[in-house]
SESELUM-780383 format. One record per residue (C-alpha): x, y, z; residue in three letters. Coordinates in steps of 0.1 Angstrom, whole numbers, plus 5000, padded with zeros to 4 digits. Example, Ala and Ser with C-alpha at 12.3 -4.5 7.8 and 13.67 -1.06 7.14 Angstrom:
BEGIN
512349555078Ala/513749895071Ser/
//
This chain:
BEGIN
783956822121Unk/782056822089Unk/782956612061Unk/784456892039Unk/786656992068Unk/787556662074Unk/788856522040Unk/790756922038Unk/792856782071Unk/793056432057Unk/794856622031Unk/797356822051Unk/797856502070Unk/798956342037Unk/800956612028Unk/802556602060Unk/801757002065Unk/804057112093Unk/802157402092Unk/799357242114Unk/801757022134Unk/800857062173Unk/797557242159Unk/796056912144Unk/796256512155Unk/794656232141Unk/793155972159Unk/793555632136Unk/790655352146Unk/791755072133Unk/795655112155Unk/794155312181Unk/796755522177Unk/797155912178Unk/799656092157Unk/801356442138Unk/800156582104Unk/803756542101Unk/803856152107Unk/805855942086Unk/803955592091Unk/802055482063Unk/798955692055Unk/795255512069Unk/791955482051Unk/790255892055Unk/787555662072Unk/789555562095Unk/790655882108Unk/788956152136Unk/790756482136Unk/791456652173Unk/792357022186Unk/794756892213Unk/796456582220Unk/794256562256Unk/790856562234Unk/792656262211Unk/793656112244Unk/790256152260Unk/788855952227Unk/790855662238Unk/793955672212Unk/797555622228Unk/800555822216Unk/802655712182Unk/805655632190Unk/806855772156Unk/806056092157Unk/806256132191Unk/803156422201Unk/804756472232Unk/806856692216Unk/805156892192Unk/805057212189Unk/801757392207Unk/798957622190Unk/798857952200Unk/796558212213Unk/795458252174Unk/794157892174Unk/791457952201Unk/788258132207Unk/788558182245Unk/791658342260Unk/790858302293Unk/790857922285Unk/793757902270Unk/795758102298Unk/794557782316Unk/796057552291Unk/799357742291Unk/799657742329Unk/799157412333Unk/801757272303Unk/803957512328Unk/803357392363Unk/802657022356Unk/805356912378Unk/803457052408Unk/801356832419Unk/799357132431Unk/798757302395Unk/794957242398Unk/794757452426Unk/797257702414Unk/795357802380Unk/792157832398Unk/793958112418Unk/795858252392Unk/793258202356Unk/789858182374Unk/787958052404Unk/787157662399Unk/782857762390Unk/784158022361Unk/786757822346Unk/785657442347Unk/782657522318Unk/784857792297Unk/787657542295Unk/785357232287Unk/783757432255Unk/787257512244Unk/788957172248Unk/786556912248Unk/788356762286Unk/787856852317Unk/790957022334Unk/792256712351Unk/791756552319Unk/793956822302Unk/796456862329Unk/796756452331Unk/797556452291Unk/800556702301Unk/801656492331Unk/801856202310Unk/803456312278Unk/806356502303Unk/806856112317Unk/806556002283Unk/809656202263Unk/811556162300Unk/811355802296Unk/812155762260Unk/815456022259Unk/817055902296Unk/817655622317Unk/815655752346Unk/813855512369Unk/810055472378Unk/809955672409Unk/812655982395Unk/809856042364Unk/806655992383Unk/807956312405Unk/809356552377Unk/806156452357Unk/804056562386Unk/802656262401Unk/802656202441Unk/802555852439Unk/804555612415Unk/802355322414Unk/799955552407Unk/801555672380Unk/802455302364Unk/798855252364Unk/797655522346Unk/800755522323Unk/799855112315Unk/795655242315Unk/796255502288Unk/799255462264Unk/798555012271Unk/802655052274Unk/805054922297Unk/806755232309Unk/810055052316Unk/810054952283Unk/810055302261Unk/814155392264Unk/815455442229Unk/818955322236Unk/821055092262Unk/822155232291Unk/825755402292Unk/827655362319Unk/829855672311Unk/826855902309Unk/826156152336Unk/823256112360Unk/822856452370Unk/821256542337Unk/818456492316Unk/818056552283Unk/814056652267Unk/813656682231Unk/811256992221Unk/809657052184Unk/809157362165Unk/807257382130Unk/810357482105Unk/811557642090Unk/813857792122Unk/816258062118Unk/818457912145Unk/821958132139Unk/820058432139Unk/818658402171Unk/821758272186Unk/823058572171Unk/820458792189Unk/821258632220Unk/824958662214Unk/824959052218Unk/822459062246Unk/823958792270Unk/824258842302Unk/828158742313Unk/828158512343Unk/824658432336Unk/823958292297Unk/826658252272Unk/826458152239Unk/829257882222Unk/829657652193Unk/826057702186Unk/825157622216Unk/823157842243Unk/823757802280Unk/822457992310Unk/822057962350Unk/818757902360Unk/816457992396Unk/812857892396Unk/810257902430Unk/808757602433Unk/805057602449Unk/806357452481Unk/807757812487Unk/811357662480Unk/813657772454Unk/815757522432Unk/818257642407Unk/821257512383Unk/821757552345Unk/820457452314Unk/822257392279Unk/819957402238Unk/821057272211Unk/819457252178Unk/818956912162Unk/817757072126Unk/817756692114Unk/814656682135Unk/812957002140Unk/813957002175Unk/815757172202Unk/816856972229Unk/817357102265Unk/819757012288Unk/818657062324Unk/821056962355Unk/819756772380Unk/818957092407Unk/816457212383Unk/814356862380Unk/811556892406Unk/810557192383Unk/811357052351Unk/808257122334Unk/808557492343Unk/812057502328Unk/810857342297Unk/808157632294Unk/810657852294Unk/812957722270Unk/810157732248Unk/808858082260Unk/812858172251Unk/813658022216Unk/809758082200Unk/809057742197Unk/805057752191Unk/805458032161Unk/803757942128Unk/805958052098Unk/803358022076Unk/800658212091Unk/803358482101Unk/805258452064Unk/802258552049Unk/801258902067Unk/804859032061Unk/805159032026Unk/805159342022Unk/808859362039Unk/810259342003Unk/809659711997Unk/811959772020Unk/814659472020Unk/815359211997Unk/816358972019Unk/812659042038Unk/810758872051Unk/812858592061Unk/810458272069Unk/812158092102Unk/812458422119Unk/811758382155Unk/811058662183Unk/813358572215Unk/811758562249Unk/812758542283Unk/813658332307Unk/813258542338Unk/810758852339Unk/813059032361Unk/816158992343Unk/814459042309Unk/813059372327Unk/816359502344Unk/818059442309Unk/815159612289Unk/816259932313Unk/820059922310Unk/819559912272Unk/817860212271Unk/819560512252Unk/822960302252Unk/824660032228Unk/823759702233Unk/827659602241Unk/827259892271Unk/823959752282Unk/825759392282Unk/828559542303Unk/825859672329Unk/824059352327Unk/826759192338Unk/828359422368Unk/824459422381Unk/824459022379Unk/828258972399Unk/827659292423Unk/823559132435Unk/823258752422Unk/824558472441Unk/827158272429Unk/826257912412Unk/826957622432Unk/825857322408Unk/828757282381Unk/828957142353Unk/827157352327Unk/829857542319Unk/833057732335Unk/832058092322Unk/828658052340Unk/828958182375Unk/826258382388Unk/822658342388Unk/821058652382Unk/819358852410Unk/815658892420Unk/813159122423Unk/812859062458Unk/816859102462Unk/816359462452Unk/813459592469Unk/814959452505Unk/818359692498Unk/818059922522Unk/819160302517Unk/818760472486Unk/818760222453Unk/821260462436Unk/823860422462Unk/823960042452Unk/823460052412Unk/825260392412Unk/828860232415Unk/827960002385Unk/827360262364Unk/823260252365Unk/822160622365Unk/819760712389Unk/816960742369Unk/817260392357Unk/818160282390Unk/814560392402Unk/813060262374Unk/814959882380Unk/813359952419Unk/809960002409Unk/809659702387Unk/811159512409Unk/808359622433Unk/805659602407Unk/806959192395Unk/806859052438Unk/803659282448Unk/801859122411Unk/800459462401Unk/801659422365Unk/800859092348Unk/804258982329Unk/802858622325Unk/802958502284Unk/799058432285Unk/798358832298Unk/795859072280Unk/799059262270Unk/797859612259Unk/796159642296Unk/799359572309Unk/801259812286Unk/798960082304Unk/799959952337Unk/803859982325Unk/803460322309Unk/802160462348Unk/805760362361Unk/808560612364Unk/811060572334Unk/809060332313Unk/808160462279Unk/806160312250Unk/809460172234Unk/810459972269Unk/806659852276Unk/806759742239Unk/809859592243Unk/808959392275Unk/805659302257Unk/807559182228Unk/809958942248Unk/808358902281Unk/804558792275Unk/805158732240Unk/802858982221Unk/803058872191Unk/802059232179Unk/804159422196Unk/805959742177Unk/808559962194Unk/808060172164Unk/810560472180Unk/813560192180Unk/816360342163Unk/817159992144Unk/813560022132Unk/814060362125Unk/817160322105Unk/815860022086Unk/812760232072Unk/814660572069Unk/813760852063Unk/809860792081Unk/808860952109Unk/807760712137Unk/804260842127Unk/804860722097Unk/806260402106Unk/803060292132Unk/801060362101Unk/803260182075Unk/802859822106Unk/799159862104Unk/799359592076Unk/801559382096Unk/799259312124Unk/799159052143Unk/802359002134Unk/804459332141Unk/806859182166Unk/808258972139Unk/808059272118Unk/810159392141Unk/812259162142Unk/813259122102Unk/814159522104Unk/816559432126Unk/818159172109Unk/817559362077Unk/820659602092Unk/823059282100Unk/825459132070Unk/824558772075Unk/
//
């Protein structure tokens, strides 16, 4: 990094810029210690600082996590931040699967062969894979450690190691900390063991009511529910063994520190770092207000209350669910879609056996492969729920498209190639495959430009009009998107 560039960061780092938290660290020589722009030790000597992409490259450089600021838990850079997608899908799958302790082998089949990838990755990130994928193992059994009273053996598994001396040895090598020794607070009797709690960062400011609100008129009963600012759902995930674990998971927001934390119970743990992903893929976690902020000023033609920094774009939790909903709300209210949504979860999910997250959750919600083994006609099973049988094909041929993997959903995707692929399917229509882009792979430019919200908000345009009117809100349209809509609430 040149010397300009360097003493700009050493700025920001002073400043405590959230903007470049998760984007930024900053190796300190003289502690040996890596650390947040948003640190609140006492500032080092410029001199003494080296400035780092990723916490693995900081890592790699020999510095050990602050125990401060706690970069385990930042928030991460997104696609925006890097020159090479295909790197960067790597990076995201293997934040994801870090709990399997086969995730090298998995994002060499799904990313790129081992010979293509290793060199792309390497430019990108300065670390090797393993290097990378070791930095997310450890952080995991890092923040496990510090927020739960979870023994040796219980965090070397959920943090993706096979072997728990292993683990202890690598943990001592490259943080030179007792492991044993990192729990913030005594051990209470009267807590529950079949939880753990993870704390997750964001870069403020968050617009957390809004998106509870969001969530609020698009739950699915049975399956999510939202309560006392709180937001709980039920929760299936395949692991790589072929296996399926499932149970629930509770977020809360802790504004105090720009955090979320999760909840997860105790069936969900051997794919803990997969749940975590999600609960981040969900809530928007990796958005930068600023950079987004500053595209969408021109919002304030068209509402004073636009654009409102904080605003987040929800995800998903489950492709298929996200993609069976996306249908049902098409043409209808969302309190009818949430109706449907519901019928379809009791009438083909399976019932929740793990308790304990909350009475109103009941069902876990069905999956793709549920509904392409019905036999018979699908409208003879949706029909009686109220699906018509146009949707009902539709809901059949995504679920045929998500198990045979002709349609990439995943949230490091080349999303307009996949819009192409949606667009081919019976009943899928640009403002569905927008929609899906928008909350499944997280297209941060996504526009269903024909929504009637959208529609409404910028009355009296014509959706020609309107595509034309977003051109200045690239890459940011989803979020666009997303203040229209909440220009028409009264909060």
């Amino acid at each position: 990094m040149v010397q300009t560039e360097k003493h700009r960061m050493y700025s920001a780092f002073g400043a405590n810029d959230v903007g470049i938290d998760g984007r930024v660290f900053v190796g300190v020589s003289s502690t040996g210690i890596y650390c947040r722009p948003i640190c609140r030790a006492r500032r080092p000597k410029v001199e003494n600082c080296t400035f780092y992409k990723t916490a693995a490259e900081a890592e790699a450089a020999g510095f050990r996590p602050c125990l401060l600021c706690r970069p385990e838990i930042a928030p991460a850079a997104d696609a925006e931040d890097f020159s090479n997608i295909t790197a960067y899908r790597a990076a995201q799958f293997l934040q994801e699967h870090a709990s399997s302790a086969n995730c090298l082998n998995g994002v060499y089949r799904r990313v790129a062969s081992e010979a293509e990838l290793n060199p792309i990755f390497e430019g990108e990130f300065n670390v090797t894979l393993s290097q990378y994928l070791e930095t997310c193992r450890l952080q995991l059994a890092k923040s496990l450690l510090t927020d739960n009273q979870l023994s040796i053996s219980q965090t070397a598994e959920m943090a993706g190691f096979t072997d728990s001396q292993l683990f202890l040895q690598t943990f001592k090598t490259k943080y030179r900390l007792d492991p044993k020794k990192l729990h913030r607070k005594k051990a209470d009797p009267t807590a529950s063991t079949n939880t753990i709690t993870v704390s997750l960062g964001y870069r403020p400011p968050y617009l957390w009511q809004a998106v509870l609100d969001f969530f609020t008129m698009r739950t699915i009963p049975g399956v999510e529910l939202v309560e006392d600012g709180k937001y709980y759902r039920t929760v299936r995930i395949a692991v790589p063994t072929g296996e399926t674990v499932s149970g629930w998971v509770r977020v809360e927001h802790h504004a105090k520190n720009n955090t979320l934390c999760a909840i997860i119970s105790r069936g969900l743990w051997p794919a803990v770092s997969t749940v975590l992903a999600r609960v981040r893929h969900l809530f928007d976690l990796d958005a930068a207000p600023d950079k987004i902020q500053e595209q969408l000023e021109t919002l304030k033609e068209f509402h004073p209350r636009l654009p409102m920094i904080g605003m987040r774009v929800p995800g998903c939790f489950d492709v298929f669910e996200m993609a069976v909903r996306a249908v049902l709300g098409q043409q209808i209210t969302v309190k009818a879609a949430h109706t449907l949504a519901g019928r379809f979860a009791e009438a083909l999910g399976i019932p929740l056996e793990e308790a304990g997250g909350h009475a109103e959750l009941t069902h876990l919600f069905p999956t793709a492969e549920t509904i392409v083994r019905l036999s018979g006609p699908i409208a003879d099973h949706l029909g009686p729920l109220g699906v018509t049988s146009m949707r009902s094909r539709t809901i059949l041929e995504l679920a045929r498209v998500i198990t045979e993997n002709t349609v990439d959903f995943s949230y490091w995707t080349e999303p307009e190639a996949e819009i192409k692929r949606l667009l081919k399917l019976p009943g899928i229509g640009p403002w569905t495959a927008h929609y899906l882009a928008m909350r499944v792979m997280a297209w941060p430019d996504a526009f269903p430009h024909a929504d009637y919200g959208i529609k409404k908000a910028l009355a009296p345009r014509t959706p020609k009009d309107i595509l034309a009117l977003a051109e200045a809100w690239r890459p940011w349209r989803a979020y666009a998107a997303m203040n229209l809509w909440n220009s028409l609430s009264n909060g």
